[in-house]
Rosetta silent file (secondary structure, phi, psi, omega in degrees, C-alpha in Angstrom):
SEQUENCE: XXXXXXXXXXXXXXXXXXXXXXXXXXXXXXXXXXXXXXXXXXXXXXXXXXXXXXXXXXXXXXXXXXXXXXXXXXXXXXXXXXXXXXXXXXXXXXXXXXXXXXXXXXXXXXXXXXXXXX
SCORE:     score description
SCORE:     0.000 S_00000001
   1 L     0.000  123.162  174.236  -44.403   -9.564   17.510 S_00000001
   2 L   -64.211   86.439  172.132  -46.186  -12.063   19.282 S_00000001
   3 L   -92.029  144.218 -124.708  -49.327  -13.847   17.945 S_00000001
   4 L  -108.663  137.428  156.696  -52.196  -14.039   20.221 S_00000001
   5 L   -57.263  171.640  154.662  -54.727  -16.808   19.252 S_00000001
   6 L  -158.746  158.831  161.731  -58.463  -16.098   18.416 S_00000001
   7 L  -111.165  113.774  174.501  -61.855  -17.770   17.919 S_00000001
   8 E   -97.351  129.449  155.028  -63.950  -15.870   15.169 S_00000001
   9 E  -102.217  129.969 -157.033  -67.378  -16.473   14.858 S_00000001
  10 L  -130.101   63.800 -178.340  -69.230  -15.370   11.799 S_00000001
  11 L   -56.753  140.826  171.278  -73.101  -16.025   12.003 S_00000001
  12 L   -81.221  144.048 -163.383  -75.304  -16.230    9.075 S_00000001
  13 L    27.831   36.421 -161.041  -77.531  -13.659    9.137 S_00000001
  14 L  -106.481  155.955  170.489  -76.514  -12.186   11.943 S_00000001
  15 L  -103.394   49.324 -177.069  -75.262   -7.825   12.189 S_00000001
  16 L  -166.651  147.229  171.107  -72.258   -8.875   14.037 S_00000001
  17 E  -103.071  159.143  174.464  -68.762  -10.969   14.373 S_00000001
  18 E  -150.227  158.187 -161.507  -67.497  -12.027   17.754 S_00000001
  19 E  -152.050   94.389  139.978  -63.976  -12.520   18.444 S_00000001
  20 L   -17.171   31.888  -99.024  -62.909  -14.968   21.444 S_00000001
  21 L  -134.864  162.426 -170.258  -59.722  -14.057   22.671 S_00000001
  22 L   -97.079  166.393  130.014  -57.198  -15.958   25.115 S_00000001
  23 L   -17.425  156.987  -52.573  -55.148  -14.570   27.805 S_00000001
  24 L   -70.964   30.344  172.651  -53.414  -12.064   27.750 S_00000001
  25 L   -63.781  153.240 -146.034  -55.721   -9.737   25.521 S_00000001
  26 L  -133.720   24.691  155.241  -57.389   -7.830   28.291 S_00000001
  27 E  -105.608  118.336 -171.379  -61.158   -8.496   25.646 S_00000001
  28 E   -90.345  -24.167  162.433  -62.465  -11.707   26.727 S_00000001
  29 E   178.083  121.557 -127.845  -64.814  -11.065   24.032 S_00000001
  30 E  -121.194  136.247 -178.129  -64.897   -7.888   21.187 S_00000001
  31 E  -100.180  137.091  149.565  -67.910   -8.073   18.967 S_00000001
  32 E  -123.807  141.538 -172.725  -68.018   -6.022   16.049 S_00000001
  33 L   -67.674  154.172 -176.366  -71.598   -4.920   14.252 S_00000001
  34 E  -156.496  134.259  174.431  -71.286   -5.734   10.693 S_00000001
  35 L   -59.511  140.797  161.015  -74.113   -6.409    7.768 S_00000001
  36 L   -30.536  149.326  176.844  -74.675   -9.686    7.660 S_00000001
  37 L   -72.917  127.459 -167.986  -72.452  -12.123    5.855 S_00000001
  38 E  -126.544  144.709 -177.513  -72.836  -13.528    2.463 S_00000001
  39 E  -111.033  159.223 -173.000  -70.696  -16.568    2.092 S_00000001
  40 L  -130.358  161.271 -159.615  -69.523  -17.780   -1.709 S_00000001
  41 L   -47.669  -43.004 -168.717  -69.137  -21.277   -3.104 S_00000001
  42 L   -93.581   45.970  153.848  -65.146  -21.018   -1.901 S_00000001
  43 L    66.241    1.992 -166.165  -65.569  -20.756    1.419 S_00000001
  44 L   -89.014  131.661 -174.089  -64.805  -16.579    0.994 S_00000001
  45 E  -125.047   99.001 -159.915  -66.763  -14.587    3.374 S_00000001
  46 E  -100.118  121.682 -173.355  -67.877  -10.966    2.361 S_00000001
  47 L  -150.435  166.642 -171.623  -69.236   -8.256    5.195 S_00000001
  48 L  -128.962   92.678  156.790  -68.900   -4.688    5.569 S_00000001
  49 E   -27.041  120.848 -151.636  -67.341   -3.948    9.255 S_00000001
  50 L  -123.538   -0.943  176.845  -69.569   -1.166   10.214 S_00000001
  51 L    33.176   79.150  154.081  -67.552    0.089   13.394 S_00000001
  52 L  -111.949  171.913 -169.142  -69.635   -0.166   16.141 S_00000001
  53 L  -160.855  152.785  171.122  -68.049   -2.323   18.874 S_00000001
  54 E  -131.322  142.096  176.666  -69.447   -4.622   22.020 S_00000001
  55 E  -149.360   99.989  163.010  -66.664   -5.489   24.021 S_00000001
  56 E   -58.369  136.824  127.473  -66.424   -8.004   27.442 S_00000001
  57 E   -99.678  151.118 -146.080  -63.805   -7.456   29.559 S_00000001
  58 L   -83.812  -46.539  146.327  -61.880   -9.858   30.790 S_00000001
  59 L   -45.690  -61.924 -150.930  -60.714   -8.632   34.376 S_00000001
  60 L  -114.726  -21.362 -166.891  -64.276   -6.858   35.393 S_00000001
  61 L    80.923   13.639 -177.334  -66.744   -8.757   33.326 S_00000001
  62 L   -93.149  143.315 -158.566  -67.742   -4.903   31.965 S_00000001
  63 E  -131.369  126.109 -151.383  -69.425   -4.898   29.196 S_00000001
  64 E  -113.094  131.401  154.128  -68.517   -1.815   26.805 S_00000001
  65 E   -90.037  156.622  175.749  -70.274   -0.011   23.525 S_00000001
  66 L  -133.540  132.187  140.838  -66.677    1.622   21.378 S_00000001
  67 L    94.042   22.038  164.633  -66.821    3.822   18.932 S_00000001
  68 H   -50.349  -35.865 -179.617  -70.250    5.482   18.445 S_00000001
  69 H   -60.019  -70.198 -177.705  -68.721    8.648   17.593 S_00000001
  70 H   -46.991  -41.687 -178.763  -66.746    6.812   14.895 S_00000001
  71 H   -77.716  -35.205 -171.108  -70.329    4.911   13.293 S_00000001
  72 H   -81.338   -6.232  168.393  -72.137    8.353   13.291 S_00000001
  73 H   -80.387  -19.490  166.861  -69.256   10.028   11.670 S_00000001
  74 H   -79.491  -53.754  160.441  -69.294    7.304    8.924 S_00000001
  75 H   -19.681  -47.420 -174.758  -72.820    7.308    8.950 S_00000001
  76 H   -93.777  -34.827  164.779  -72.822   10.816    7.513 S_00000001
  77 H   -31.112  -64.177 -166.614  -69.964   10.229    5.562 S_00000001
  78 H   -93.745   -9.296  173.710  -70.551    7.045    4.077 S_00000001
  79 L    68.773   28.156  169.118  -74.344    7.878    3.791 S_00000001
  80 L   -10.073  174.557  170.285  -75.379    4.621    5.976 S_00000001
  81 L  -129.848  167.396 -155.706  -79.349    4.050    4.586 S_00000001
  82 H   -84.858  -77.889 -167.146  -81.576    4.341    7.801 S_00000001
  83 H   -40.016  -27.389 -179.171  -82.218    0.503    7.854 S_00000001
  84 H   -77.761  -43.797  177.832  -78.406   -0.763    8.047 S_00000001
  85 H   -47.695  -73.338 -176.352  -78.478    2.168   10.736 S_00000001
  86 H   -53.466  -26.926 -168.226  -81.639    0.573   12.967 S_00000001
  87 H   -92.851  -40.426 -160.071  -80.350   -3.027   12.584 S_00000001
  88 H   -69.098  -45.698  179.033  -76.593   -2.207   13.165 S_00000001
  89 H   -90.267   23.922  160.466  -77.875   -0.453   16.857 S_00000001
  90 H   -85.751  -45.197  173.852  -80.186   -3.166   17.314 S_00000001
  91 H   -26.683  -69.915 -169.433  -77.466   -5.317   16.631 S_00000001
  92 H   -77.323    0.053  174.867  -75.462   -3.379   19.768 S_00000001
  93 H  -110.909  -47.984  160.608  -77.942   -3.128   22.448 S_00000001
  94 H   -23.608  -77.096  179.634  -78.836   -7.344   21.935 S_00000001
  95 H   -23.466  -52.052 -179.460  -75.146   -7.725   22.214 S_00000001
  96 H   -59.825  -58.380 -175.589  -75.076   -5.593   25.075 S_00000001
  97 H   -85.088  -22.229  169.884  -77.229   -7.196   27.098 S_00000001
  98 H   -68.802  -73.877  148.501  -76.267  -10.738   25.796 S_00000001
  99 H    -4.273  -85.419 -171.613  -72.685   -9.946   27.124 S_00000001
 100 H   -49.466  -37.717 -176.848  -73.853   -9.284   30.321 S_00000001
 101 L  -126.822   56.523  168.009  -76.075  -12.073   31.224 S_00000001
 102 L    83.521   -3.302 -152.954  -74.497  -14.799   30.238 S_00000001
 103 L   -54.822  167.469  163.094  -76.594  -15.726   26.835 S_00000001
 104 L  -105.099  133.167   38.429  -74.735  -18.369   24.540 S_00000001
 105 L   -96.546    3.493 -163.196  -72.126  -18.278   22.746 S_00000001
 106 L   -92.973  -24.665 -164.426  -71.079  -15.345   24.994 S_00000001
 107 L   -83.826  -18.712 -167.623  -71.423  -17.658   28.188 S_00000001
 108 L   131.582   -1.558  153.303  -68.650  -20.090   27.987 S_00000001
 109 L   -68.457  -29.033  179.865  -69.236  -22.547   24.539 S_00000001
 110 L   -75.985  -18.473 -178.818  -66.757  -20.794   23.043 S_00000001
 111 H   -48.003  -47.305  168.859  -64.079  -21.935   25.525 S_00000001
 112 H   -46.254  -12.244 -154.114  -64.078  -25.137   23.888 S_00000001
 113 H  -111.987  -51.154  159.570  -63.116  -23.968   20.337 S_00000001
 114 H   -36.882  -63.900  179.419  -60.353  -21.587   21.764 S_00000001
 115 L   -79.383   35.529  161.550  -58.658  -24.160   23.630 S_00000001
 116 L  -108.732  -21.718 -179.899  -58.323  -26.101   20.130 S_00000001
 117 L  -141.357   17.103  157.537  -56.173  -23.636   19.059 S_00000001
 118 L   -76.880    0.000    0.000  -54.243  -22.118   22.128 S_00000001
């Protein structure tokens, strides 16, 4: 099995992760909503994927939501509380449009940090 570099970024106080990816992964860059992060003394970094998705692609430049079915089926499952619900699809439309038009880190800052470890 081959492994594929990545650049993760894990913003403080942010409802999302973003994941960098090289050639040939065919996501130039796959977001996923998350609760914010709480970081501990050791460097350990605790979040609760929340499976929503943002996803560039890498070929068209299309910019994808994944898995809405999957957060409202957890949602009722897991008994989401209406505020992690409003932030996590605030979270996903920002993204969404951030994707698309260029905003930074989404624009091309990340290239540097990716080609540190490709």
């Amino acid at each position: 099995m081959e492994k594929i570099p990545f650049v993760l970024l894990v913003p403080h106080h942010a409802w999302w992760t973003a994941m960098f990816n090289p050639p040939p992964r065919t996501s130039e860059v796959y977001c996923d909503i998350a609760t914010p992060a709480r970081w501990e003394s050791d460097d350990t970094v605790h979040l609760i994927d929340l499976d929503l998705d943002v996803v560039r692609r890498r070929a068209t430049g299309l910019v994808e939501l994944l898995d809405e079915d999957e957060f409202a089926e957890h949602r009722a499952r897991f008994g989401y509380p209406d505020d992690v619900v409003v932030e996590a699809e605030a979270a996903a439309r920002r993204l969404f449009g951030a994707l698309g038009d260029g905003t930074e880190p989404f624009a091309g800052a990340y290239r540097k940090w990716l080609a540190l470890v490709v």
